[in-house]
C-alpha positions as CSV (number, residue, x, y, z in Angstrom):
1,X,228.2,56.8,215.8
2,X,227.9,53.8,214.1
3,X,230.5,54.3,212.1
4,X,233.2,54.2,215.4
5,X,230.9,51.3,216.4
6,X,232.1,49.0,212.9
7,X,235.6,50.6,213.0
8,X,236.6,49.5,216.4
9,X,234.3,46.4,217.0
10,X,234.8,42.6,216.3
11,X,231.1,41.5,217.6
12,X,228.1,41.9,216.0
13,X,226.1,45.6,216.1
14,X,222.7,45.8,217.8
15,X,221.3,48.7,216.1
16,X,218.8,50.8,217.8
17,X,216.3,53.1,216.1
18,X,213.3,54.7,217.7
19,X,210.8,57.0,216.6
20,X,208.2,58.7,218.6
21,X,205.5,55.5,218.1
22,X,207.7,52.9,217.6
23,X,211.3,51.3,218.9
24,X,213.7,48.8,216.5
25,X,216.5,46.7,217.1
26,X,218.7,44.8,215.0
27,X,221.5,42.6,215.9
28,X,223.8,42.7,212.4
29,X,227.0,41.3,211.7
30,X,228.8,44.2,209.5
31,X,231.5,41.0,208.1
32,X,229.0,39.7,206.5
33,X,226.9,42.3,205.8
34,X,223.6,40.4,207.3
35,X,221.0,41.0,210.0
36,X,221.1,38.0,212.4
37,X,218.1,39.0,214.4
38,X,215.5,41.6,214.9
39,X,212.7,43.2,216.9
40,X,210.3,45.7,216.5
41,X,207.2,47.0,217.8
42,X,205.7,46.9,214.3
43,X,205.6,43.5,214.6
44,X,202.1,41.5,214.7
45,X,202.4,39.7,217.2
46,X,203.4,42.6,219.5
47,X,200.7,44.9,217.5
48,X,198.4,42.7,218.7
49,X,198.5,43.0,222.3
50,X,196.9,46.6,222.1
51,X,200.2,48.3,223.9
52,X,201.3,51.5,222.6
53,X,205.0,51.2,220.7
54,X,206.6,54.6,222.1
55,X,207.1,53.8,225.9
56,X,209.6,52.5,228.4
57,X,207.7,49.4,228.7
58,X,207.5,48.3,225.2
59,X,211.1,49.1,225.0
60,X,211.9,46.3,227.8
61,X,209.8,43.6,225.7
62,X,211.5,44.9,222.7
63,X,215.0,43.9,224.7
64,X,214.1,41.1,225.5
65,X,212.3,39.5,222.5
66,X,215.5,40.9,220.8
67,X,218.0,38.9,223.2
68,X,216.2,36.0,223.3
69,X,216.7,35.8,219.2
70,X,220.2,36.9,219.3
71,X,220.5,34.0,221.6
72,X,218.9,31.1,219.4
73,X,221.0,32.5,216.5
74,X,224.2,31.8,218.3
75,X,225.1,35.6,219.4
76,X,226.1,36.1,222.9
77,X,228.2,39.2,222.6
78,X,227.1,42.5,220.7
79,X,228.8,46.4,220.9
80,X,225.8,48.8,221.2
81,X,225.2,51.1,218.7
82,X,222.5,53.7,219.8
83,X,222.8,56.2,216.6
84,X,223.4,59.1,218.4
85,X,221.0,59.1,220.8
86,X,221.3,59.0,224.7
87,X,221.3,56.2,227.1
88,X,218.3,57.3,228.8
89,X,214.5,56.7,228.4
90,X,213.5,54.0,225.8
91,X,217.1,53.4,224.8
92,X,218.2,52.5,228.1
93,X,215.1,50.0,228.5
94,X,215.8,48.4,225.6
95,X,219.6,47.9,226.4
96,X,219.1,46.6,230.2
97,X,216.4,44.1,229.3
98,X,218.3,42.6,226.6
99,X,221.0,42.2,228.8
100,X,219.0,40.6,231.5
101,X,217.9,38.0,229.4
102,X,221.5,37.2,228.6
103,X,223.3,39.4,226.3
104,X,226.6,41.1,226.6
105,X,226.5,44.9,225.6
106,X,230.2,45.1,226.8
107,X,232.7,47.4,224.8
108,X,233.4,46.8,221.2
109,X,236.3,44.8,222.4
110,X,236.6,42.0,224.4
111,X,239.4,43.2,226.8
112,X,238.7,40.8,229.6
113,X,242.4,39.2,229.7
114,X,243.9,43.1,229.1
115,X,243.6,43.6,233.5
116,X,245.3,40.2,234.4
């Protein structure tokens, strides 16, 4: 998937990976070859809390911690790249709360003057 993702995308790539403990994001710009943010529940800071890595809710801080990096490193818009998996469960959770603290999962494209 992530190969159609680079291919047909101009914005940066938030990456998703999850395993069954954990969730990780990345936000990478595939131009230049370098990750301009990331979030994972690996993370000490998170760790630290005592909250379990491999659930819905974890996913949602995840999001937003993620967006709200993306942000502060200038990112607004990024294509979603979920490596195969469905948009459902954690995936989902991770995806709606970064874009409720502001960032725009659109299409790979930005087509918004294609419908005038």
């Amino acid at each position: 998937m992530s190969n159609a993702v680079k291919k047909h995308s101009t914005r940066a790539r938030l990456c998703v990976f999850r395993s069954a403990k954990h969730i990780y994001a990345q936000v990478i710009d595939d131009e230049q070859g370098k990750t301009l943010a990331a979030a994972s529940t690996m993370e000490k800071d998170f760790r630290s809390n005592g909250v379990f890595g491999g659930n819905v809710k974890a996913a949602e801080a995840i999001g937003k911690m993620l967006a709200e990096r993306a942000l502060a490193a200038g990112v607004t818009k990024v294509a979603f790249d979920r490596k195969g998996h469905k948009y459902h469960g954690r995936v989902k959770a991770l995806a709606e709360a970064a874009r409720g603290a502001g960032l725009d999962l659109g299409a790979g494209e930005d087509t918004s003057d294609a419908n005038e």
